[in-house]
C-alpha positions, 0 to 999 in steps of 0.5 A, spaced: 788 707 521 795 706 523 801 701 523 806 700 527 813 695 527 816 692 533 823 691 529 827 697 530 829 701 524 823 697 520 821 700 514 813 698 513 810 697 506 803 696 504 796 697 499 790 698 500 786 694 495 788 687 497 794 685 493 800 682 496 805 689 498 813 688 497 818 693 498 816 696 491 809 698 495 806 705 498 812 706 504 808 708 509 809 714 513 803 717 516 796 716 518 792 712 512 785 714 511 779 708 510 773 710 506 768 704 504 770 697 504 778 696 503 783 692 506 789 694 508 796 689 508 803 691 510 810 688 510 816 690 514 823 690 512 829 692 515 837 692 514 839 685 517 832 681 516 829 677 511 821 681 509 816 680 516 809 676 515 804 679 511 800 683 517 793 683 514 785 687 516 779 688 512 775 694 513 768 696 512 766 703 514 759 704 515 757 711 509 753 716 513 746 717 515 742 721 509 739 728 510 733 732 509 731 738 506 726 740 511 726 740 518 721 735 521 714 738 523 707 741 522 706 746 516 699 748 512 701 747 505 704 741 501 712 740 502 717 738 497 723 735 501 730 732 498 734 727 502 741 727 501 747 724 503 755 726 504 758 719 503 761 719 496 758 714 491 752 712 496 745 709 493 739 713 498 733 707 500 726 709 502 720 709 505 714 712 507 710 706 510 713 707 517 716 700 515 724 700 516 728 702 509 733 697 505 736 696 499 730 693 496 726 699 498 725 705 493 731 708 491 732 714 492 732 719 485 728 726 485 725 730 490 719 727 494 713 731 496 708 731 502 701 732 500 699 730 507 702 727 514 706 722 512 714 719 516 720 718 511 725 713 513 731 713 509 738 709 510 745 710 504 748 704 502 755 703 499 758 697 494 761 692 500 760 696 506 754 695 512 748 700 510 748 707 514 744 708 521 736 709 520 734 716 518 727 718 519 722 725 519 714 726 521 711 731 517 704 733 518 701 737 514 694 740 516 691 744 511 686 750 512 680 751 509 679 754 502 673 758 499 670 755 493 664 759 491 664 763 488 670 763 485 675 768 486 678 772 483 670 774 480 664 779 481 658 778 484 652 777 481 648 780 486 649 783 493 646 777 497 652 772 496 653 765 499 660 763 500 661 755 501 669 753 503 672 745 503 674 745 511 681 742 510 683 736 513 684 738 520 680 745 521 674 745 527 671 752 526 671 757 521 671 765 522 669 768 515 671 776 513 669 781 508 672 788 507 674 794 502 682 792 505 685 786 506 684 783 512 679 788 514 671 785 517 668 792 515 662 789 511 661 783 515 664 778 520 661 771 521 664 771 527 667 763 530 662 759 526 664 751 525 659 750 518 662 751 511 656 756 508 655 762 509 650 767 506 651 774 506 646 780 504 647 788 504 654 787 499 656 794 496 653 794 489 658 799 486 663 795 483 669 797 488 674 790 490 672 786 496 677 783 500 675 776 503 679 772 509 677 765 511 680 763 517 681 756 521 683 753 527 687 749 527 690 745 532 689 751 537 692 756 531 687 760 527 691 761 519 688 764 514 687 765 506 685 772 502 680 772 496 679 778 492 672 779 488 669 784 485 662 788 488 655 787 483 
C-alpha cells in the first residue's frame, strides 16, 4: 500500500500495529507491505503546520489457498497426499465428506492417505483475517485384481493348480498368464474371462519358477501384477 499527502514538503509518519504514530514513528518512504490483519495509521507533518489528523485503515489480507501433494485423478494403488500451504503461520482445515471446510472442520496435522475415491477440500486460516478461497482434489482409486491362492511367493503342490483372485473394486474381465519368463503365456493363457477361479492342468513338474500375470480391465485400461512361484 501507499500513502500520500496533499501538503507540499509534508513528511508522513506512521505504524502498523495500531498505535497512535508521532513524529518519533516509521518515516515513510516507499511502498509498505501488508501481511495478515494490520492496521496502518499515519500523521503528516511539515515546517509551518501544526501535525495532520490522524488518517487511519484496517487491513485484513486473505492467506493463500492450500496446496496438494498429488495431482488430482485416477491411480491403482492408495495414495499418500500432503496439503500445504504458503502463507506463513497459517492453520490448514479439512474435509473429505464433499462438505465445504471451516475452522471447526479437522485441522490439518499429517499426511492423509487415500484408500479409495474420495474428494479433499481444504481452506488455511490465519489470526484476525478472512479464511482462504476453497481447495479441493477427486481422487479415484481403482484397484486391480490381486491373486490370492495359492499365495505367491510358493511351490505348487501339484501340476493341476486352481488360482482364485479378489476382483478389485472396480475390474470387469480378467485375463490370467503363466510362463517360465515374466510376463510371458507360454503354459497357459485364460484369455479375456470375467470369473475370479481358474483351473490349470499339465503345469511343469520340474521344480523351474514360473512367472503369473493377472490383468484387469479397468475403465477401458488393462493393469496388470506379477506373482512368481515354484513348479511341484
Amino acid at each position: 500500500m501507499t500513502i500520500g499527502d496533499s501538503t507540499s514538503g509534508a513528511t508522513i509518519h506512521y505504524t502498523t500495529d495500531g498505535t497512535a504514530p508521532t513524529t518519533s514513528s516509521a518515516t515513510y518512504s516507499s511502498a509498505i507491505t501488508v501481511s495478515g490483519a494490520e492496521t496502518v495509521k499515519a500523521i503528516a507533518v511539515a515546517s509551518g503546520y501544526g501535525t495532520s489528523a490522524v488518517g487511519s485503515a484496517a487491513y485484513a489480507t486473505t492467506p493463500y489457498a492450500p496446496v496438494f501433494s498429488l495431482a488430482a485423478g485416477t491411480y491403482y494403488s492408495s495414495q499418500t497426499v500432503t496439503i500445504s500451504d504458503a502463507t506463513s503461520g497459517a492453520t490448514i482445515y479439512y474435509t473429505t465428506n464433499r462438505s465445504t471446510p471451516s475452522t471447526g472442520s479437522t485441522a490439518y496435522t499429517a499426511p492423509l492417505t487415500i484408500t479409495s475415491t474420495e474428494m479433499i477440500e481444504a481452506i488455511a486460516a490465519s489470526s484476525g483475517t478472512p479464511v482462504s478461497s476453497v481447495a479441493s482434489a477427486t481422487y479415484s482409486i481403482d484397484t486391480p485384481a490381486a491373486l490370492t491362492t495359492p499365495s505367491s511367493p510358493s511351490q505348487f503342490t501339484s501340476t493341476t493348480v486352481t488360482f482364485d483372485w479378489t476382483p478389485g473394486n472396480t475390474a470387469t474381465n480378467f485375463e490370467l498368464y503363466l510362463g517360465t519368463s515374466v510376463g510371458s503365456s507360454n503354459l497357459y493363457n485364460s484369455g479375456n474371462v470375467t470369473a475370479t477361479t481358474e483351473t490349470v492342468s499339465e503345469l511343469p513338474s520340474n521344480g523351474e519358477t514360473i512367472y503369473a500375470r493377472l490383468y484387469s480391465l479397468i475403465n477401458g485400461t488393462w493393469q496388470y501384477a506379477n506373482y512368481t512361484y515354484t513348479a511341484f
